[in-house]
C-alpha positions as CSV (number, residue, x, y, z in Angstrom):
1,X,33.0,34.4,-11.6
2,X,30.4,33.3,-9.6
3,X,27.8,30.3,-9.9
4,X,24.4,31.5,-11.2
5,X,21.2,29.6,-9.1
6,X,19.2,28.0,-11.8
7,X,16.4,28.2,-9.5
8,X,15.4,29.7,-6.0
9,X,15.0,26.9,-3.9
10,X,19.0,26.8,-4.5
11,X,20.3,29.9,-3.0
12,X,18.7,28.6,0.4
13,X,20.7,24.9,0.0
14,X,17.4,23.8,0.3
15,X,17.1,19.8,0.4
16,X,14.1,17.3,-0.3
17,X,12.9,15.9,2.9
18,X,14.1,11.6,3.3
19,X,11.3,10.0,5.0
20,X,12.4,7.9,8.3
21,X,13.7,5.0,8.0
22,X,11.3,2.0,9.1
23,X,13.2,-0.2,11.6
24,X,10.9,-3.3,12.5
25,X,10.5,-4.8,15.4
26,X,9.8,-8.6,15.9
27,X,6.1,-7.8,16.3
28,X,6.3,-6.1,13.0
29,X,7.9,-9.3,11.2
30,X,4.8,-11.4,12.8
31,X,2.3,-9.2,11.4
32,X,4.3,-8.7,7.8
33,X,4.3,-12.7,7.9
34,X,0.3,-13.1,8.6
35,X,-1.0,-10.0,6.1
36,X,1.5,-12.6,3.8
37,X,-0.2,-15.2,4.4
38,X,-3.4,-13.4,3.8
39,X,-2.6,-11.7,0.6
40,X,-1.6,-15.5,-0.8
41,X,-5.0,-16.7,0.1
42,X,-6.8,-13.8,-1.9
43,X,-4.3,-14.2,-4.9
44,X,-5.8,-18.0,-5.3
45,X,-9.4,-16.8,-5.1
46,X,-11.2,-15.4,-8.1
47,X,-9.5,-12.1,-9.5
48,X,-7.2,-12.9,-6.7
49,X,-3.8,-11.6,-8.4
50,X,-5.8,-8.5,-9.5
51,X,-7.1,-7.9,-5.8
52,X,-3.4,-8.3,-4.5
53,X,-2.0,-5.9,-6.7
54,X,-4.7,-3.1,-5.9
55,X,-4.3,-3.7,-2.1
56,X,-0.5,-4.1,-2.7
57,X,-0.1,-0.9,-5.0
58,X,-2.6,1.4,-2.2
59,X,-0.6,0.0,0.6
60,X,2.4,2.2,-1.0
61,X,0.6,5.3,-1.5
62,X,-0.8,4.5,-5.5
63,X,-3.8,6.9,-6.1
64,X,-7.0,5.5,-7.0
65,X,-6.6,7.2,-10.1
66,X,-3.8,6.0,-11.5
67,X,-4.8,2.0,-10.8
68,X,-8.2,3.2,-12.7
69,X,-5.8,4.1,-15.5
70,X,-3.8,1.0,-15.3
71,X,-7.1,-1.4,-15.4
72,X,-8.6,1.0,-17.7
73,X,-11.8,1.2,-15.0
74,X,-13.2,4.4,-13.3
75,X,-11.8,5.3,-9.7
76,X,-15.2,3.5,-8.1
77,X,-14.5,0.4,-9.8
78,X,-11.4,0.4,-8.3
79,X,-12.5,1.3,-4.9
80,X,-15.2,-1.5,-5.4
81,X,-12.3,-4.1,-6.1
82,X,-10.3,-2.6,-3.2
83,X,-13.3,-2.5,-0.4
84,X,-14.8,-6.1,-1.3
85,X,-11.5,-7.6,-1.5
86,X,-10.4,-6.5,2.2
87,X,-13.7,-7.7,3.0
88,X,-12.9,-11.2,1.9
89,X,-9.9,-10.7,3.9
90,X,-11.4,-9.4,6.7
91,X,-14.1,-12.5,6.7
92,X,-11.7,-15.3,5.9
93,X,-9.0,-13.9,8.9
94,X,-11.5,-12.2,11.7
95,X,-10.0,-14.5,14.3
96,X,-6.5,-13.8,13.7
97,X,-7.5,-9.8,12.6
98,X,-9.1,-9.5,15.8
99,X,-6.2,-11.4,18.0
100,X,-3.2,-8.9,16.7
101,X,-5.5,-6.0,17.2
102,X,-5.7,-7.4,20.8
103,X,-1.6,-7.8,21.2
């Protein structure tokens, strides 16, 4: 007797997509090690840990929306958080921003 398809994407051995594998290159490891280095500053400023966990948790494709949920803010809040944190990055680091934009 033959096996029933439970549902249609089946009968076409259809398959979810696997996303490239990421294979760094030296360069990569540099940057990894600065944006580091970066992200320990801003966890030892005020609401440091919090800032590292919204940029941390966006970096991997987190919505907005479910970080508002998580802090129990609104989506702008969050955005807020996100925007004047890299800010603080971004004003801290300019120097070394601007030098591996320039490699």
């Amino acid at each position: 007797m033959p096996e029933h398809v439970r549902e249609a994407v089946e009968s076409f051995g259809w398959q979810a997509a696997r996303a490239a594998r990421f294979s760094p290159e030296p360069k990569d490891i540099d940057h990894y090690l600065d944006v580091l280095a970066w992200l320990s500053w801003l966890g030892r400023q005020n609401d440091g840990a919090r800032n590292v966990r919204i940029i941390t948790a966006r970096a991997f494709g987190t919505p907005t929306w479910k970080l508002a949920a998580k802090f129990g803010k609104h989506d702008e809040t969050i955005r807020r958080w996100e925007n004047a944190a890299i800010d603080d990055i971004v004003r801290q680091f300019h120097e070394e921003i601007v030098k591996i934009g320039m490699k």
